[in-house]
C-alpha positions in Angstrom: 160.9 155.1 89.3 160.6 157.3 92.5 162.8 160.6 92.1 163.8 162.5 94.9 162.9 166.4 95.2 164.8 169.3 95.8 162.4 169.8 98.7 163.3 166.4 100.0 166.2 166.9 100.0 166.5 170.0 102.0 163.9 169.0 104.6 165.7 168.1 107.7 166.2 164.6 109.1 163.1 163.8 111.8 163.9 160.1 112.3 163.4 160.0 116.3 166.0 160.3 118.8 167.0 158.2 121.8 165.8 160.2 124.7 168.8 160.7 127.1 166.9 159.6 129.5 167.1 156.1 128.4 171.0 156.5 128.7 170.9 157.8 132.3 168.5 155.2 132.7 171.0 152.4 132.0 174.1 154.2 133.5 172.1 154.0 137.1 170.9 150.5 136.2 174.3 149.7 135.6 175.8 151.2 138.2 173.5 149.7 141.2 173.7 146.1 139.7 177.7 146.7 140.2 176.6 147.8 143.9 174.4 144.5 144.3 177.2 142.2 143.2 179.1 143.4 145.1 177.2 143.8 148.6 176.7 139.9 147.2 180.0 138.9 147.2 180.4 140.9 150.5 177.8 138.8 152.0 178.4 135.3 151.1 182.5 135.8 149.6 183.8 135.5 153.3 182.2 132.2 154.0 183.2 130.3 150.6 187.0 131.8 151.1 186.6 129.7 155.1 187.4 133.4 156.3 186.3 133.4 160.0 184.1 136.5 161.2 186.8 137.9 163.3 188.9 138.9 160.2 186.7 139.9 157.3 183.0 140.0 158.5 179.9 139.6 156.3 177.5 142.5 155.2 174.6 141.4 157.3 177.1 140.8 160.2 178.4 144.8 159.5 174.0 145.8 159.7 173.5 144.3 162.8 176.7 146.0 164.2 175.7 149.3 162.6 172.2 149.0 164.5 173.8 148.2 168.0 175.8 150.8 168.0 172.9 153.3 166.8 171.7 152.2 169.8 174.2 151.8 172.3 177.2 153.4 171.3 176.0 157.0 169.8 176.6 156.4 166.3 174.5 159.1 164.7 176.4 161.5 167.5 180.0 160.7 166.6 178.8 160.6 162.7 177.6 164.5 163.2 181.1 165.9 164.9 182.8 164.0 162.3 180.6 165.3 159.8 181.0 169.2 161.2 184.7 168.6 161.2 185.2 168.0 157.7 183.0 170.5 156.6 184.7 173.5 158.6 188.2 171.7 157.7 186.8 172.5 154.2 185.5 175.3 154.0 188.5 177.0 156.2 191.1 174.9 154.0 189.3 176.1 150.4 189.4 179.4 151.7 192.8 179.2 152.2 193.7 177.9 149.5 191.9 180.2 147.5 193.4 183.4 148.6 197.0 182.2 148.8 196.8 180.8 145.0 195.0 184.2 144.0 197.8 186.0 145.9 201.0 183.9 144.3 199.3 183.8 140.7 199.3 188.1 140.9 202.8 188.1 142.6 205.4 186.7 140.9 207.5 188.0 143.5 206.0 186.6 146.4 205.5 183.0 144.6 209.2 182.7 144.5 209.8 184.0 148.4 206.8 182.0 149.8 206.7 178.3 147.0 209.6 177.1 149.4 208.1 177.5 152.7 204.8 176.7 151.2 206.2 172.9 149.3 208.2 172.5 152.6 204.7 172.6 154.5 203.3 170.3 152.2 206.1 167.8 152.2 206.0 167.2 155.5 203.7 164.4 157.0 200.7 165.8 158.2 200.3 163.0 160.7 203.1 164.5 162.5 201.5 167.7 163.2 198.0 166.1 164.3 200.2 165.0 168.0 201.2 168.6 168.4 197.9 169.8 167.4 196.4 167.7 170.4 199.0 168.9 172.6 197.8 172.7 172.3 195.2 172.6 171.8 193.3 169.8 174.1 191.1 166.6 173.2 188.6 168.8 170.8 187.8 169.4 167.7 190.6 172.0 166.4 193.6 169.9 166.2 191.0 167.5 163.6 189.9 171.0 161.8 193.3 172.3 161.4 194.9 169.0 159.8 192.2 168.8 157.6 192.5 172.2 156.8 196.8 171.6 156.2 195.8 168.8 153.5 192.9 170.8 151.8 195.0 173.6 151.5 197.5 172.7 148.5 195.5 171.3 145.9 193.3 174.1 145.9 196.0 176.6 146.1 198.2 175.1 143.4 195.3 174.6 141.0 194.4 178.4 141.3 197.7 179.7 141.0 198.3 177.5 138.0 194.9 178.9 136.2 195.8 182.6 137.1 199.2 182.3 135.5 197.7 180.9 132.5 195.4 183.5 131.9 195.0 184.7 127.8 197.1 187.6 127.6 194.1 189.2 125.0 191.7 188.8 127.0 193.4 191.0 129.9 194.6 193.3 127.0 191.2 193.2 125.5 189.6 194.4 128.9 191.9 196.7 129.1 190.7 198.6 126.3 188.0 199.2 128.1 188.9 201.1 130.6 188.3 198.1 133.5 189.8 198.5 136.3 192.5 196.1 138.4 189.7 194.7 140.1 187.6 194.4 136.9 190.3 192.7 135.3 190.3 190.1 138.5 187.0 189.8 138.8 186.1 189.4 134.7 188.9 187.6 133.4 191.8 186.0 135.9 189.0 184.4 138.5 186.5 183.2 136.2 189.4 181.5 134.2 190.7 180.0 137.0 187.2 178.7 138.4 187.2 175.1 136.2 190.9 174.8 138.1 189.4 175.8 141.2 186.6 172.9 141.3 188.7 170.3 139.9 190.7 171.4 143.6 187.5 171.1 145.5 186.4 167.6 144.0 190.1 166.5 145.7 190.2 168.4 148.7 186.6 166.9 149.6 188.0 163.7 149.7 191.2 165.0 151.7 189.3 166.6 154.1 187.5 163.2 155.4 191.2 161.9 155.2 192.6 165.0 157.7 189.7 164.6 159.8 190.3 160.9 160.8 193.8 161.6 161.1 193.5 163.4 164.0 190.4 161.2 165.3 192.8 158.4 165.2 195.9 160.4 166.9 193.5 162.0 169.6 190.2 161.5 169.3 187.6 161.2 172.4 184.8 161.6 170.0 183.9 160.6 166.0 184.4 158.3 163.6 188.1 158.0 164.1 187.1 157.2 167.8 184.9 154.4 167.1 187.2 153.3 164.8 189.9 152.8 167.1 187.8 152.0 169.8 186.6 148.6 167.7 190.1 147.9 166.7 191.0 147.9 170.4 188.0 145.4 171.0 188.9 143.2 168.3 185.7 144.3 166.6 186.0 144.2 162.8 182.2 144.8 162.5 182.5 148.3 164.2 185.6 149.0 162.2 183.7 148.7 158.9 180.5 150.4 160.5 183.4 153.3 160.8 185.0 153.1 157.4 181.2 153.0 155.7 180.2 155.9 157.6 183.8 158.0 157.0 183.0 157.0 153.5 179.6 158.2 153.3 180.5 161.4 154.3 182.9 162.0 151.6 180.8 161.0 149.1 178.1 163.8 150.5 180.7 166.1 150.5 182.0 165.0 147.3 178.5 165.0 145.4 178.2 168.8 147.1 181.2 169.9 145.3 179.7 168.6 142.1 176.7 170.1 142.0 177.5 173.5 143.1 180.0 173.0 139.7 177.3 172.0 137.8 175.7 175.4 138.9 178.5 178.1 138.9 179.9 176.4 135.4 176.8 175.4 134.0 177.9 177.9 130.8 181.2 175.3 129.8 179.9 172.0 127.7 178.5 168.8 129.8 181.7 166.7 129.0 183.9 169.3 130.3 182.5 169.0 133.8 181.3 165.2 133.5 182.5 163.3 136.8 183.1 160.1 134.2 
């Protein structure tokens, strides 16, 4: 009769683990079979549908555009002003943003004499403003950086205010206790507690900023993306148009997975799930 000891017992449970690599390993396994169906379906969807080439071209169709105009039309050129455009559109816009939430969340006061003008701003269509923008300021890349900049702007700024007004009272009360300062109080408690708020408004406004960006390409553009884009719409060239959206894309993306990992880094003391992008 086999007895179990108190020794047993206690000794902790060493059955092995699944590595986590394993379950990476299938969530990228996963994840690029998805991308080969459906670069598949791209390919050869088009011709069992009887779609004609004009309307919805096929992936290898999109390549060999993507190669002519590496060649001929500049590609890599208008994909680096585009690229510069987004990221000064937001940096400037989370800047912005930043400051004005910090501002309203310590000013009651000026939240309620500012919100109006502020939700007024953001109401209005900001493809209205890209026209004026090119009307001041010329055919370059300003009016692109400041419409990206309009549309980066309130995410980030409402997600900070909303984290600085939610602040534990204790925790300011506790710091206070010792002896901090206004600006210790900022820096210690109200800003760290708003930084999860403050990346979940980055992750959105890198996304907005490619948006902004082609906004004003595509209103008045000589150069980028937006350019080509319109530029192939004019020639009835779908290819080029998807070269266009697949490189606009792949900038966001960048930009996107940027945002992420310097999250990973700053909050890399908050739990895995907290800041998982699934």
């Amino acid at each position: 009769m086999n007895t179990t000891t108190a020794k047993e017992l206690a000794a902790p449970d060493r059955r092995p683990s699944v590595p986590a690599f394993s379950e990476k390993a299938r969530t990228v396994c996963g994840s690029l079979a998805l991308l080969v169906l459906f670069i598949a379906a791209w390919q050869w969807g088009p011709g069992m549908l009887g779609m004609p080439e004009y309307i919805l071209p096929n992936f290898m169709q999109v390549v060999r555009e993507s190669v002519v105009m590496w060649n001929g039309a500049q590609l890599l050129q208008h994909f680096g002003i585009t690229a510069m455009e987004v990221v000064f559109g937001f940096l400037f816009g989370a800047l912005l943003g930043l400051a004005v939430g910090v501002a309203l969340g310590l000013s009651p006061r000026a939240e309620a004499m500012l919100s109006p003008y502020i939700l007024a701003l953001q109401i209005a269509p900001k493809v209205a403003f890209a026209p004026l923008f090119v009307m001041w300021l010329g055919y370059t890349i300003y009016p692109k950086i400041i419409v990206a900049v309009l549309i980066v702007f309130f995410p980030i700024m409402i997600n900070v205010l909303s984290a600085i007004r939610t602040v534990d009272p204790d925790m300011v009360n506790l710091v206070r206790t010792l002896n901090a300062g206004r600006w210790q109080i900022f820096h210690l408690v109200e800003f760290r507690s708003a930084l999860p708020a403050l990346f979940s408004g980055l992750r959105i406004a890198s996304t907005l900023s490619v948006i902004g960006v082609t906004v004003g390409e595509l209103v008045g553009g000589n150069q980028g993306l937006g350019y080509l884009l319109v530029d192939g719409e004019g020639q009835g060239n779908t290819a080029a148009v998807f070269v266009a959206i697949v490189a606009l894309t792949m900038i966001g993306v960048v930009t996107y997975g940027f945002v992420v990992w310097a999250e990973r880094k700053v909050l890399h003391y908050i739990p895995k799930a907290n800041t998982s992008t699934v």
